[in-house]
C-alpha positions as CSV (number, residue, x, y, z in Angstrom):
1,X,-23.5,18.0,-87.0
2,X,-26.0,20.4,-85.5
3,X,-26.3,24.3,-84.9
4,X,-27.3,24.6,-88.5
5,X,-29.4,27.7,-89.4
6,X,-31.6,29.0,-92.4
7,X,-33.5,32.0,-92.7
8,X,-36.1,31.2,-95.4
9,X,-39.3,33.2,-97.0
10,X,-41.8,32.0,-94.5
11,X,-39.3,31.8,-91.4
12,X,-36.5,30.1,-90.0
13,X,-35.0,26.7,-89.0
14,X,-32.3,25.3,-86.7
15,X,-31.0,22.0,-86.0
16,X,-30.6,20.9,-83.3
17,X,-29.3,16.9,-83.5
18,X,-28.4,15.5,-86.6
19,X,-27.5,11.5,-86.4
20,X,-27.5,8.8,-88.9
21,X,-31.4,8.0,-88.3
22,X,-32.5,10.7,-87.4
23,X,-32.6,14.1,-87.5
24,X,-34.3,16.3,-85.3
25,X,-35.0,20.9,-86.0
26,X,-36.7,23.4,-84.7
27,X,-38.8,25.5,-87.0
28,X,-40.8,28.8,-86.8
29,X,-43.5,30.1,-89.6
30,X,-43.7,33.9,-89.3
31,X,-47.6,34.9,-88.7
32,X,-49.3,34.5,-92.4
33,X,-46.6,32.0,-94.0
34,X,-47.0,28.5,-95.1
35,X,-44.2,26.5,-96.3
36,X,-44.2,24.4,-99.9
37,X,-46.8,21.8,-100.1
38,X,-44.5,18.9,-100.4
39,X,-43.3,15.3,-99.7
40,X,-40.5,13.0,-99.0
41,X,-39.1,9.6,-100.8
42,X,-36.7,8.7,-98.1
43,X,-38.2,10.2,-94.9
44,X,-41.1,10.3,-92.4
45,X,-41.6,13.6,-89.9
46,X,-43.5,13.8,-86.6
47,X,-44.2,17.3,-85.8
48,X,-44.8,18.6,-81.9
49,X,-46.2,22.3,-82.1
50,X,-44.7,24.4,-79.0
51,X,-45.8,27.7,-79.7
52,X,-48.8,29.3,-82.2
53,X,-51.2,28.1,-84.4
54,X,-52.3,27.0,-87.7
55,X,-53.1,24.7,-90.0
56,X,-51.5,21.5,-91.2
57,X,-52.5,19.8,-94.9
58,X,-51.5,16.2,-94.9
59,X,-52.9,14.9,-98.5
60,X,-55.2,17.3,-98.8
61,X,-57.1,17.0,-95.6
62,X,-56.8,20.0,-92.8
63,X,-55.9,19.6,-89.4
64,X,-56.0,22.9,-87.0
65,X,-53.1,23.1,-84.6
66,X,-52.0,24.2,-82.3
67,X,-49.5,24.4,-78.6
68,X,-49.7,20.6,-77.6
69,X,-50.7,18.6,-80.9
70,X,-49.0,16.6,-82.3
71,X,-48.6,15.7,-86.4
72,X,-47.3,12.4,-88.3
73,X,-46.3,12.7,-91.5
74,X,-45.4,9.2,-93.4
75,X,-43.0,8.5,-95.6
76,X,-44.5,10.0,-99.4
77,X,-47.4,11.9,-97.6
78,X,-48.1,15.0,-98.8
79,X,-48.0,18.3,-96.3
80,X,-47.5,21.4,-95.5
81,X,-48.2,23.7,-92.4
82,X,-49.5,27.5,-92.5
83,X,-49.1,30.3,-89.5
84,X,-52.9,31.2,-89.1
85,X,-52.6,33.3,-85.8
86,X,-51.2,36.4,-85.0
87,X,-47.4,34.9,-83.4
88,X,-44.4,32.9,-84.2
89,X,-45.7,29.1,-85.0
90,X,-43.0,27.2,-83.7
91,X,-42.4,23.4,-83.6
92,X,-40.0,20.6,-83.2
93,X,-39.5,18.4,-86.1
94,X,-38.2,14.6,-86.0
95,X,-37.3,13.4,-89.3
96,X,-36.4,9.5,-89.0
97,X,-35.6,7.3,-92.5
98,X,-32.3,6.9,-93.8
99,X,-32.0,10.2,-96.0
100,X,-32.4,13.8,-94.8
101,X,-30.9,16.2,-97.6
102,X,-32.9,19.3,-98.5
103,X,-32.5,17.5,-102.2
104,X,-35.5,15.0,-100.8
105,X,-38.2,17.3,-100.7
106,X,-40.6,17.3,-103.9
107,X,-42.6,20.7,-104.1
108,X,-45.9,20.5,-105.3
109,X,-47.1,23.9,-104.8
110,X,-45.4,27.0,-103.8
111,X,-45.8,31.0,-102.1
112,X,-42.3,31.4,-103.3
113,X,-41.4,29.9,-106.9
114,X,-39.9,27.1,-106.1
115,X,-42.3,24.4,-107.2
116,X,-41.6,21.7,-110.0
């Protein structure tokens, strides 16, 4: 299944493939938002940024992005990605493990109360 659409707090996602192995969305971070801090059990994430800027925490560390780089999230790593510039940050997520439920994702911090 794909064509699946959210509007959340901080933006919006859409997927666009969805396969056993893999699953593979397109998400924008509206100028000023940061989604949860947060991690995965069952899953690792390679993000490709398209459009925008901003900043990516992977356990605690910060990595400025932007159109072009690239991000790899393992399996249990911590992260979370922030809209510093003035447009639509917009990149491609591939998820790849063998779980990709929304019920995976452990918040550790949170803009919008949903921590814990």
């Amino acid at each position: 299944m794909s064509g699946e659409r959210d509007e959340r707090p901080w933006g919006r996602y859409e997927v666009l493939l969805d396969e056993p192995d893999h699953k593979v969305k397109q998400i924008v971070v509206k100028p000023g938002k940061r989604l949860s801090y947060q991690m995965h059990s069952r899953r690792s994430e390679h993000w490709f940024v398209v459009r925008g800027t901003g900043v990516v925490t992977l356990d605690d560390a910060a990595i400025e992005v932007k159109a072009g780089s690239a991000v790899d999230v393992a399996q249990g790593a911590s992260h979370r990605v922030e809209n510093t510039g003035l447009e639509d940050l917009v990149f491609v997520e591939v998820q790849h493990g063998e779980y990709f439920g929304e019920d995976d994702i452990v918040r550790l911090e949170d803009d919008f109360g949903r921590a814990g």
